[in-house]
C-alpha positions in Angstrom: -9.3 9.8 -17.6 -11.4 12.8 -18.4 -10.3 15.8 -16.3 -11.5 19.3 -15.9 -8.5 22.0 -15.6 -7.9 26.0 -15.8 -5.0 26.9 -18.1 -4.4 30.4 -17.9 -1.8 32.0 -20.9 -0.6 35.0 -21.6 0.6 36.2 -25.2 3.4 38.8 -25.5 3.3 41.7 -26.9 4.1 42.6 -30.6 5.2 45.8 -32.2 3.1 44.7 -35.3 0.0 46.7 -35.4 -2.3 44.1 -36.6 -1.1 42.2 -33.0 -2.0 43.5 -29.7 -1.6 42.0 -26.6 -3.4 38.6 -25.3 -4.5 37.2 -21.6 -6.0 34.1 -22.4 -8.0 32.9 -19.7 -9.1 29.3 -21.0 -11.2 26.9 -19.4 -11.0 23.5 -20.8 -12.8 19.6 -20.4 -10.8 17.9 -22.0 -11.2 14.0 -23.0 -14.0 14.7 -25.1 -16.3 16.0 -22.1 -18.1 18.9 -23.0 -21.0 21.1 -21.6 -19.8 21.3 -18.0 -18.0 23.9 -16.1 -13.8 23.7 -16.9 -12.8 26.1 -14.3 -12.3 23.6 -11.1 -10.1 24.8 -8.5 -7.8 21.7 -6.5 -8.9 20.6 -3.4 -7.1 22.7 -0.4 -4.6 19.9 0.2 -2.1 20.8 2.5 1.3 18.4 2.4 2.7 18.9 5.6 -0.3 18.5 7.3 -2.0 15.8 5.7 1.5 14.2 5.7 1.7 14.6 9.4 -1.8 13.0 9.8 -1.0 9.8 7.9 1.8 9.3 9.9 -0.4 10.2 13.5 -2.4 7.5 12.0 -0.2 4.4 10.6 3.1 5.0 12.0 2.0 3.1 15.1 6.0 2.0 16.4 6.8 6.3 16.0 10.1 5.1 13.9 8.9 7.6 11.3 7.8 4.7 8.5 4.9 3.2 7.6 5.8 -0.3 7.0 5.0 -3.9 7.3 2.3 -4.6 9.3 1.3 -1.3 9.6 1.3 -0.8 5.7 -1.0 -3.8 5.8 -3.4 -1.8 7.5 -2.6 1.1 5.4 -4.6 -0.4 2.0 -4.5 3.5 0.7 -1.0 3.8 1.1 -0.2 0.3 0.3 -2.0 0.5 -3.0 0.2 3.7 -3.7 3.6 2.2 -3.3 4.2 2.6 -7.0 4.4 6.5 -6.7 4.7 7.2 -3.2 7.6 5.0 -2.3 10.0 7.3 -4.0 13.4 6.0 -2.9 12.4 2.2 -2.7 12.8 1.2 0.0 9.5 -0.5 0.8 8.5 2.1 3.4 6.4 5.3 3.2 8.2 8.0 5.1 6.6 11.5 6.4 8.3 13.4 3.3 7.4 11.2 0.8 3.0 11.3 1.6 4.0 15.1 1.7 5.3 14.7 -1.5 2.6 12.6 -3.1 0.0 15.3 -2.3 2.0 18.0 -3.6 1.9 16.4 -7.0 -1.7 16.1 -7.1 -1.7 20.2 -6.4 0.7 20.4 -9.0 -1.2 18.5 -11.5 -3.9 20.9 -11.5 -6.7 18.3 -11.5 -9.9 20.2 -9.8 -12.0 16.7 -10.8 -11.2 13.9 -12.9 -13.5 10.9 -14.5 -12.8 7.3 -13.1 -14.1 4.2 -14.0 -13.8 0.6 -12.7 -14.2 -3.0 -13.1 -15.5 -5.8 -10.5 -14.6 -8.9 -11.5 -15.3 -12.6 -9.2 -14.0 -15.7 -10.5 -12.3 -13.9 -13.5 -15.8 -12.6 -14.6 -17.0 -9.6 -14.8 -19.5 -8.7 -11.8 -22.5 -6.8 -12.2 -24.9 -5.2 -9.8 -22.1 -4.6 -7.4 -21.9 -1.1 -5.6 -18.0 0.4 -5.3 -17.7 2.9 -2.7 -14.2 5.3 -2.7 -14.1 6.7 1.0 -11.3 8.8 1.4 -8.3 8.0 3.2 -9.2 9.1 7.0 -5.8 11.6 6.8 -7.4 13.3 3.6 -10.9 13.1 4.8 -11.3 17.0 5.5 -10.6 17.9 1.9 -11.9 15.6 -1.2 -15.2 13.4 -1.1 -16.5 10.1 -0.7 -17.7 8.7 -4.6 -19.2 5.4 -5.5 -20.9 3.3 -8.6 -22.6 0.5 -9.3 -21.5 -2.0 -11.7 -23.6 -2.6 -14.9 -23.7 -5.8 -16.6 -20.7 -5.6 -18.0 -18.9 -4.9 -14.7 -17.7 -1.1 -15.2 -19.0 0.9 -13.1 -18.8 5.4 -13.4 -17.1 6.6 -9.7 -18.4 9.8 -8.9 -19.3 12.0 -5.8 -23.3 12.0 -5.3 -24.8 15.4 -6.4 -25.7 16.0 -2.8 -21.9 16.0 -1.5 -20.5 17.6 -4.3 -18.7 21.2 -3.4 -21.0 23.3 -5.3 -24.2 23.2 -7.5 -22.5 23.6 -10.6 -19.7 20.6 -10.1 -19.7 18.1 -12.5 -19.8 14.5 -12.0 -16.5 12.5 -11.3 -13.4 12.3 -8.4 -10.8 14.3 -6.6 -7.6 13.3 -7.2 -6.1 11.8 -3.8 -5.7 8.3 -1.7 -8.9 6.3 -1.3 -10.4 3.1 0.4 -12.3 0.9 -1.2 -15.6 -0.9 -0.4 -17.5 -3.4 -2.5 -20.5 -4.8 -1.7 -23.8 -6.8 -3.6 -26.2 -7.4 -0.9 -28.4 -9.8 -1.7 -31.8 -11.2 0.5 -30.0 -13.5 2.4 -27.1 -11.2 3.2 -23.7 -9.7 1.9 -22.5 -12.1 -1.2 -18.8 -10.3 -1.5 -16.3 -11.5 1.3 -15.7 -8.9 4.0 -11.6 -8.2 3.6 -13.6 -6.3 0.4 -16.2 -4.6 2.3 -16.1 -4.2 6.2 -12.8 -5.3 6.8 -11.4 -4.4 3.2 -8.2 -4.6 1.8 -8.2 -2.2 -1.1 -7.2 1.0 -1.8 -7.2 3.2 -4.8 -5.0 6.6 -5.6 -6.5 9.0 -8.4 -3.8 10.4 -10.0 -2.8 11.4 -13.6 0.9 9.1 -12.5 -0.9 6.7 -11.3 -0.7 3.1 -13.0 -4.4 2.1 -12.8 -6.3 5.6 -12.9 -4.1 7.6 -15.1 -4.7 5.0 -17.9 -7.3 5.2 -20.0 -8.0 2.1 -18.8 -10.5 1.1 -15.6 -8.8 0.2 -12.6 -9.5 -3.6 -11.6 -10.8 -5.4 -8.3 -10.4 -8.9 -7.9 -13.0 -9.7 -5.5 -14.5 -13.3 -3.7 -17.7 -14.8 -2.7 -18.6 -14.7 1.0 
């Protein structure tokens, strides 16, 4: 995962006259990026509110859970069970989405580098586009990104130049829940099966916790033929 943060320091002071004191105000790419801004402020999440919103939006019984059948619908959420589902009980409550976005603001991620891999069949898919939309309750604050898969079926994720925030962003992802859309049209029609495109069932979370994209491994979909 390469990730641009701002890391600000401050040295104290010494009585030794060859010391004096130091504000450090460092910008660092780490992950052996280089050449692009560091200084990339976090997207204006807002826990209670974005919390509430996921609930407006999946909590369709009002028993204050996301669950079952409506975590089925919820491929976002459901694909975020490993960190969101705090106190396991198989459920995502109103506290615990609040929570989730409060540790991407406390991570300090302004963008972060994501790769993935397409696979059909247990081979690696090339030519296939990957599209992250974000969750519709974080849709106000981070960006849609997408790929396409070379030959070897990785594909780069990043927000298109013209969507970025500003001029100077780099490439890559905002931390946050995402949906996930695959497609590889081909002349006589869509050649991925729809639960992975228009009626998908995947979701993705960027996260420096998260099992898939806090690796330094690419996350994985497992898709079929139409």
């Amino acid at each position: 995962m390469s990730l641009y943060v701002r890391i600000k320091s401050e040295m104290p002071k010494l009585k030794s006259e060859s010391c004096c004191v130091c504000v450090l105000l460092v910008d660092l790419v780490l992950a052996g990026c280089s050449g692009r801004p560091g200084a990339i402020d976090v997207p204006a999440f807002r826990p209670g509110y974005h919390a509430g919103r996921a609930m407006e939006l999946y909590d369709t019984d009002g028993d204050g859970f996301v669950a079952g059948e409506e975590l089925e619908n919820a491929p976002g959420l459901k694909a975020t069970m490993s960190t969101l589902d705090t106190d396991g009980d198989g459920k995502v409550s109103e506290a615990e989405v609040a929570a989730r976005v409060k540790a991407w603001i406390d991570s300090g991620i302004g963008v972060t580098g994501c790769r993935c891999v397409v696979k059909m069949g247990g081979k690696r898919l090339a030519g296939a586009v990957v599209s992250l939309e974000p969750d519709p309750f974080l849709e106000d604050v981070i960006q849609t990104g997408s790929g396409k898969t070379a030959r070897t079926g990785e594909a780069m994720l990043t927000i298109p130049k013209e969507d970025r925030p500003t001029t100077d962003f780099p490439p890559g992802m905002r931390a946050g829940i995402y949906i996930v859309r695959i497609t590889k049209p081909a002349a006589d029609g869509e050649t991925i099966a729809a639960e992975f495109n228009e009626e998908t069932v995947l979701g993705l979370q960027i996260a420096m916790d998260d099992p898939q994209t806090g690796s330094t491994l690419p996350a994985e979909f497992e898709v079929e033929a139409r």
